[in-house]
C-alpha positions in Angstrom: -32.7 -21.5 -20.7 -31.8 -24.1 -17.6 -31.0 -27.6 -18.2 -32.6 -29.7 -15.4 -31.6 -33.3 -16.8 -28.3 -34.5 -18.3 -30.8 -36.3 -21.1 -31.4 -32.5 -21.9 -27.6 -31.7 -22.2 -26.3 -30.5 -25.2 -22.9 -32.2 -24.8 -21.8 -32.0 -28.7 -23.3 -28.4 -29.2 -25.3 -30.1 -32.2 -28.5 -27.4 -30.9 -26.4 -24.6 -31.2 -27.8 -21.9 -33.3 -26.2 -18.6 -34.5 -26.9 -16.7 -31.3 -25.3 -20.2 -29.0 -21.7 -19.8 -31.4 -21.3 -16.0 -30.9 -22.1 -16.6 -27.0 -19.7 -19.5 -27.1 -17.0 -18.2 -29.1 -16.6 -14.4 -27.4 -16.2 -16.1 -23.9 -13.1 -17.4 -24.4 -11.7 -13.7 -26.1 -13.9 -12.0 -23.3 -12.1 -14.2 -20.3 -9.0 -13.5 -22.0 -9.3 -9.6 -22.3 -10.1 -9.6 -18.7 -6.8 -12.2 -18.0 -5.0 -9.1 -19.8 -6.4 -6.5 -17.5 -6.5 -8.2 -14.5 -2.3 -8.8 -14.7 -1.9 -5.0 -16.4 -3.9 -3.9 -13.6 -2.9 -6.1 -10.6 1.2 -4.5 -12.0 -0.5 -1.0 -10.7 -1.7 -2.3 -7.4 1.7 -3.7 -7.0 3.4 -0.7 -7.6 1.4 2.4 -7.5 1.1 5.0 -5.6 4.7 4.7 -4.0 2.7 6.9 -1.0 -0.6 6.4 0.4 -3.0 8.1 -1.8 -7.0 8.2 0.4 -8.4 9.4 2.9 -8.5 9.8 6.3 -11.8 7.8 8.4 -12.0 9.1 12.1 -12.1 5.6 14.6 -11.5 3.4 11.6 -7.6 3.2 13.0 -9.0 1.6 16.4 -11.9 0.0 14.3 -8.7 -1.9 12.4 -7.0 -3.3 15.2 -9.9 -6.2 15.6 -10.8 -6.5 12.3 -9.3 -10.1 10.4 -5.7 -9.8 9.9 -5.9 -10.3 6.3 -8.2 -7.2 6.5 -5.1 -5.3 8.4 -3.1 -5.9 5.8 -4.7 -3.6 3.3 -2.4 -0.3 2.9 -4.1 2.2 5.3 -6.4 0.5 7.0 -3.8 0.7 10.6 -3.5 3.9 9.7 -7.0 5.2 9.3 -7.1 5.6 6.0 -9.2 4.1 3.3 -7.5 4.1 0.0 -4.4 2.7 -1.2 -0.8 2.6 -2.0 1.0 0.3 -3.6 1.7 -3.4 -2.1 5.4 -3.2 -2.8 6.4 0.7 -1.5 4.1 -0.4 1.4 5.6 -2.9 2.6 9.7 -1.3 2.0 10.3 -1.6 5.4 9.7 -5.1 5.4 11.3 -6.6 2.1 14.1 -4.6 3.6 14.0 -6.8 7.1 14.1 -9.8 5.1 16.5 -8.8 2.3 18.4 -8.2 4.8 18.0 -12.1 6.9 18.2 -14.1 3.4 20.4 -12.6 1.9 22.3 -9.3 2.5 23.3 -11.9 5.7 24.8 -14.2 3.5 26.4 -11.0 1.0 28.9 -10.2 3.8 29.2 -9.4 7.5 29.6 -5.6 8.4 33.5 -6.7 8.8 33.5 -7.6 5.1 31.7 -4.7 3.8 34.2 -2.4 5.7 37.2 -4.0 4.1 36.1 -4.1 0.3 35.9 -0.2 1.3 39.8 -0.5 1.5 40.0 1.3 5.2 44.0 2.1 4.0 42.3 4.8 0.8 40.0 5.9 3.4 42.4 7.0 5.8 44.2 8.3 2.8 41.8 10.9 1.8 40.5 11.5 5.8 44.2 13.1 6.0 43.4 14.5 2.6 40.9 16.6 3.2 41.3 17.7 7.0 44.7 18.4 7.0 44.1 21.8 5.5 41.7 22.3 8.2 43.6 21.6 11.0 45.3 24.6 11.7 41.6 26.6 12.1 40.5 24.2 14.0 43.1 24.4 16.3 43.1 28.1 16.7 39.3 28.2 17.2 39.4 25.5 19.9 42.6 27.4 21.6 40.9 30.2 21.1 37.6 29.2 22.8 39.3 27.0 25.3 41.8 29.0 26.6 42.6 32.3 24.9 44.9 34.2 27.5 47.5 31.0 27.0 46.9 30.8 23.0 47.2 34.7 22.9 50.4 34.7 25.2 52.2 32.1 22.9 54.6 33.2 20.6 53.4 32.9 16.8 56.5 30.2 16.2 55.3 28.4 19.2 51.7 28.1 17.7 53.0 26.9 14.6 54.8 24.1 15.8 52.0 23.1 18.2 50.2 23.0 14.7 52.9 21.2 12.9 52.9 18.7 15.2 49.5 17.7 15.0 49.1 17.9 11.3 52.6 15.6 11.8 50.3 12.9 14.1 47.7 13.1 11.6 48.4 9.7 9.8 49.1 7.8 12.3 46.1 9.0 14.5 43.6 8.6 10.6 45.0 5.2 10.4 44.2 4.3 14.2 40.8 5.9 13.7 40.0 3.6 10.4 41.5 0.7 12.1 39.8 1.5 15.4 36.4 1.7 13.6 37.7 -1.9 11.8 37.7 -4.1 15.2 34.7 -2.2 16.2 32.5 -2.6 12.8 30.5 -5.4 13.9 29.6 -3.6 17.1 28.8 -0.5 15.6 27.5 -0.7 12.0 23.9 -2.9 11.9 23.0 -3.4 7.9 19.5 -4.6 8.9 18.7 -0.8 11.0 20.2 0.8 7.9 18.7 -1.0 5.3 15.5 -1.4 6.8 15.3 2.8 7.5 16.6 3.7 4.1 13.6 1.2 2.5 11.2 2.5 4.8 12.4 6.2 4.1 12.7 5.6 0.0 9.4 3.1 -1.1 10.4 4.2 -4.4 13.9 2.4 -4.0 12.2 -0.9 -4.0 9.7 -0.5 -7.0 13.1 0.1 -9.0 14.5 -3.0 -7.8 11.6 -4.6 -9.6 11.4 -2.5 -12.2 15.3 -2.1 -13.2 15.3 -6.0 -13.6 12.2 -7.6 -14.0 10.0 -5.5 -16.1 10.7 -7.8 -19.1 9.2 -10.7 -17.0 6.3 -8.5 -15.9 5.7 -7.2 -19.0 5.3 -10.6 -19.9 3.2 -11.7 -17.4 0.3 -9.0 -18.6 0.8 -10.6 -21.8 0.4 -14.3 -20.2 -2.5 -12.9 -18.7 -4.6 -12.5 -22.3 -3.1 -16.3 -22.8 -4.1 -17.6 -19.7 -7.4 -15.8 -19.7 -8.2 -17.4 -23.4 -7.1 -20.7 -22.5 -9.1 -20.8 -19.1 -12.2 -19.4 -21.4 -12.4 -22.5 -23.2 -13.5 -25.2 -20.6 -15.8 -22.3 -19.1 -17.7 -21.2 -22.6 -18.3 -25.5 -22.8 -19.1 -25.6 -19.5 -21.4 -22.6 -19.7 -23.1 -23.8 -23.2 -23.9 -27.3 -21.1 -25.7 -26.2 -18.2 -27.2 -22.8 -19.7 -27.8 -21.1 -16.1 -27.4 -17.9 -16.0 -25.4 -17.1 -13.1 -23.0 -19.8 -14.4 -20.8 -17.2 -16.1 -19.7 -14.8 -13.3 -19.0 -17.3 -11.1 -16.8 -19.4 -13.4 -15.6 -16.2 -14.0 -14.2 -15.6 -10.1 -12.0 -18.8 -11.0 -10.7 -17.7 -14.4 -9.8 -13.9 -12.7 -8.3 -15.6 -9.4 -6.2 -18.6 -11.5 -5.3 -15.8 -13.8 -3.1 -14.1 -11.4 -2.0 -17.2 -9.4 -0.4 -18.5 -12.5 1.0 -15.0 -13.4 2.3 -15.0 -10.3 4.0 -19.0 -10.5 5.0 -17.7 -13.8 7.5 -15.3 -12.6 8.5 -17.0 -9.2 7.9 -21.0 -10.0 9.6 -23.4 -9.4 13.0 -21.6 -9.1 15.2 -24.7 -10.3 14.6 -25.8 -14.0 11.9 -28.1 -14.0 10.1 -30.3 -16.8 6.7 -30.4 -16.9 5.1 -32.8 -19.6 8.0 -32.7 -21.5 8.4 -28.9 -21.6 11.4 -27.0 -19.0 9.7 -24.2 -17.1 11.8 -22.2 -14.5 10.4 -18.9 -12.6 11.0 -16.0 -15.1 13.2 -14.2 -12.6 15.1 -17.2 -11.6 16.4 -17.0 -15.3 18.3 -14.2 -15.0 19.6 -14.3 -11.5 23.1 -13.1 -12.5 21.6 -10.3 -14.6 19.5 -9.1 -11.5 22.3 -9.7 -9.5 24.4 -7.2 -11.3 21.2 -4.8 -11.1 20.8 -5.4 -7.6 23.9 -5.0 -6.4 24.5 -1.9 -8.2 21.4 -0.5 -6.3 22.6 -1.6 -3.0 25.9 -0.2 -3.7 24.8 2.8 -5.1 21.9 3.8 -2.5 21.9 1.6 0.8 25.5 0.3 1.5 27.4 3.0 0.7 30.3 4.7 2.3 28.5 8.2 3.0 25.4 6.4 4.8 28.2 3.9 6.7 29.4 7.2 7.8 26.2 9.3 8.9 25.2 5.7 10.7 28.3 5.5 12.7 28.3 8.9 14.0 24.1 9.7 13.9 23.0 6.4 13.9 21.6 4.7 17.3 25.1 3.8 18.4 26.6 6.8 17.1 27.7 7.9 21.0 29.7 4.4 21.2 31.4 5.6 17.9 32.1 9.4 19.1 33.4 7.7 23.0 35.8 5.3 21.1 37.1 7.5 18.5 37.8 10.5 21.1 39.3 7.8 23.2 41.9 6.9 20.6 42.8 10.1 19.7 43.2 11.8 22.7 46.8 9.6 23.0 48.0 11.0 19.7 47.1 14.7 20.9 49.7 13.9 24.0 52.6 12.9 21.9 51.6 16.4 19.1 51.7 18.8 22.9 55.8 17.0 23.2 57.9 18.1 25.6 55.8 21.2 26.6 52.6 18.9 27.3 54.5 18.8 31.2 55.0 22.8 31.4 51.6 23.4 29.9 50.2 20.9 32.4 51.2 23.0 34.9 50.9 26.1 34.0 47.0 26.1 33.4 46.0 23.0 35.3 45.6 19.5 34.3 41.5 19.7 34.5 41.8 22.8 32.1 44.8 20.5 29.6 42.5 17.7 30.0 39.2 19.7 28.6 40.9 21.1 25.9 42.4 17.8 24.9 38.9 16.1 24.8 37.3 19.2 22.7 40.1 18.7 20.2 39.6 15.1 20.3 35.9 15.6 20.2 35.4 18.2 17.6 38.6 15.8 15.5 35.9 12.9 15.5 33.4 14.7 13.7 36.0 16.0 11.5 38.0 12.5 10.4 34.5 11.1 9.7 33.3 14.2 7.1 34.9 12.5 4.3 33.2 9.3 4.8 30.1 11.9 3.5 31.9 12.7 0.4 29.8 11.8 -2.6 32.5 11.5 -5.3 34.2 9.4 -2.8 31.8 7.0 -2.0 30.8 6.7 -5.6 34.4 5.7 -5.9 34.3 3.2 -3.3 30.5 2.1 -4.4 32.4 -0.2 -7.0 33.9 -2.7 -4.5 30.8 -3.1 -2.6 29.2 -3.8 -5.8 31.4 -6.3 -7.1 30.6 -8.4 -3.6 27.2 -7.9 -3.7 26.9 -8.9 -7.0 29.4 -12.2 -6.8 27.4 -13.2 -3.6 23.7 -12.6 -4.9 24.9 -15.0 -8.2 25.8 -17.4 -5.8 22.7 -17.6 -3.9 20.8 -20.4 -3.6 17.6 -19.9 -6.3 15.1 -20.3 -3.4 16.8 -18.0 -1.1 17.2 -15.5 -4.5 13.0 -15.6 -4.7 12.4 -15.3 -1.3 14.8 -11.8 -1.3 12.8 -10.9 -4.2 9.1 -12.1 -3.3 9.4 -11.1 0.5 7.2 -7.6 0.0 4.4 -9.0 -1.4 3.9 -12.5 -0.6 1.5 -12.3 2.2 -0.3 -9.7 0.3 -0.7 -12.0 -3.1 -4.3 -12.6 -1.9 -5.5 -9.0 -2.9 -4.1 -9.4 -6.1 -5.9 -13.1 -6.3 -8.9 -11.0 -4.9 -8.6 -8.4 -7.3 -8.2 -11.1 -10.4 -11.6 -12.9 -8.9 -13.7 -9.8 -8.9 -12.6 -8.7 -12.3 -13.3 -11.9 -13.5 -16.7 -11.7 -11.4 -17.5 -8.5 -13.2 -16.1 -9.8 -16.4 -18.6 -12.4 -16.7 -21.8 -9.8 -15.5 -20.9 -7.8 -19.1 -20.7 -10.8 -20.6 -24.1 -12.0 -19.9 -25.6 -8.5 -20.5 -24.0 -8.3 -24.3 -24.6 -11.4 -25.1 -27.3 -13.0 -23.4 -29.7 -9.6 -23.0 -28.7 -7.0 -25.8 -28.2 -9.6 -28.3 -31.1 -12.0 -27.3 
């Protein structure tokens, strides 16, 4: 039935008959089932698949590059592919960009990083572990280099041209670590590393969420029924007044998109304590900074920062060849002093181009050596602990907004497909409704 004058209006449902109350009364449960789903749903679209599940459309990559950008934004559409992945894996790469600007900035400068590493143990177990080594190293480079003069040499003579290199080797370590020290801020970027380790690991990011917030999202499904039931009220009023029929879904696009928009606020808003009629409301996360700062931090210590990626970055990252020139540079001083008083004879007696080469493949093939440990695992789980304590001490002192920002980067230009998402569930929400209710029970 359609109302077509507010003298017809039902306003204090005093025409309601048994048939009007069950309509009325399930629309509020209804809009509330669908609040729950919408949020238990829209925390799968957030996280799920960590890769691109779909499938391939031939042109539709071209096709994308004109379409809207909000359009663009939906995971696989600039790749050609219709289907999805999850709105926080797919975008790793770019919560890492600005984890990295807001705060991972603000945790430290490369400089600062490098010293909580303690450059002193590192040098320490650098000598450690290559000292052993150093005598096969030296016989194979002898040996490739110049194997009539290493042959020739007496076996004592050998020995001490090995003795006196394993001698240099703490000073020339320490020069190394302290070499790479004044360097660091040349050589190491966080953002490239970061950035590449997110983009390489989606699933790295969904367990910064997870490890620390699924309490709060857990909640937030359960906000959902709340919201969903309290939004059904005015809307089963609302739809009892006017009686049209198409009424229903349409209200229903408003319940399902203010369902997630307030799940969302809920979690995020407003990120300093706040009272709102009387009652304090702060962002659910924002509540526990310091517990997710511990969590955080022991993530970025124990999978991004660490000492075994600082080292595969210096040496194979994109300035790795500055890092190989320096270190080869300083070494190649401490190989003089180890050669002693025979550097002069051997000088001359096979040429100072031929000294010269095998003085850079030792320093060369030294450079790769000194920075193996750096790869260590046990090590750098050792070490792990002092970049967590900094992380952690400067993500509790972060500013709350800078703290949500780190933390809401990855999906806030997508929250409109979640919004989406909420309005055509509520949309569909309210088409079952009116079938039940208004056709199988009528």
């Amino acid at each position: 039935m359609t109302h077509t004058s507010p003298l017809t209006v039902d306003w204090f449902f005093q025409h309601a008959d048994l048939h009007d109350w069950i309509h009325i009364l399930t629309i509020p449960v209804f809009t509330g089932v669908v609040g729950w789903l919408i949020n238990w749903t829209g925390l799968i679209m957030l996280f799920s698949p960590v890769r691109f599940h779909g499938i391939t459309v031939p042109g539709l990559r071209q096709l994308s590059r004109v379409l809207p950008r909000k359009v663009q934004e939906v995971p696989g559409f600039l790749q050609g592919g219709i289907g999805w992945q999850g709105i926080v894996p797919a975008r790793a790469a770019k919560m890492g960009s600005i984890a990295v600007d807001k705060a991972i900035a603000k945790l430290g400068t490369p400089r600062e990083f490098y010293t909580q590493l303690e450059p002193d143990k590192i040098a320490e177990h650098i000598v450690t572990v290559f000292q052993p080594e150093m005598p096969q190293m030296i016989e194979q480079i002898m040996t490739r280099e110049h194997p009539a003069l290493w042959r020739d040499l007496p076996r004592p003579a050998r020995q001490a041209v090995i003795a006196r290199v394993q001698a240099q080797m703490p000073v020339v370590v320490r020069g190394i670590t302290d070499e790479i020290g004044v360097h660091i801020d040349q050589l190491l970027d966080p953002k490239i590393m970061v950035i590449e380790h997110f983009r390489a690991n989606p699933a790295l990011v969904v367990r910064i969420f997870r490890d620390f917030g699924q309490r709060e999202l857990n909640l937030m499904v359960a906000f959902g029924f709340i919201f969903g039931f309290l939004l059904g009220i005015p809307v089963a009023i609302i739809d009892h007044w006017f009686g049209i029929w198409w009424l229903l879904p349409l209200l229903g696009v408003l319940v399902g998109w203010t369902t997630n928009a307030l799940g969302m606020w809920l979690i995020f808003e407003p990120p300093e304590p706040r009272r709102i009629l009387g009652i304090k409301v702060h962002g659910l996360f924002l509540r526990r900074q310091d517990q997710a700062a511990e969590v955080y931090a022991q993530i970025i210590a124990d999978d991004v920062i660490t000492l075994e990626r600082i080292g595969d970055f210096l040496l194979d990252g994109p300035r790795g060849d500055r890092t190989r020139q320096m270190l080869a540079a300083a070494m190649r001083p401490a190989i003089d002093q180890a050669a002693g008083p025979v550097r002069g004879a051997v000088r001359i007696a096979i040429g100072a181009r031929r000294f010269d080469s095998i003085r850079d493949a030792v320093a060369t093939e030294a450079v790769d050596r000194t920075i193996t440990p750096f790869r260590d695992p046990e090590f750098s789980r050792r070490q792990a602990d002092k970049i967590r304590t900094l992380v952690a001490r400067r993500t509790k002192e972060l500013p709350p907004r800078d703290f949500v920002e780190m933390m809401r980067s990855a999906i806030k230009e997508d929250e409109w497909m979640l919004y989406a998402h909420g309005a055509v569930m509520g949309f569909a929400g309210g088409v079952v409704h009116l079938l039940l209710f208004n056709v199988w029970l009528a």
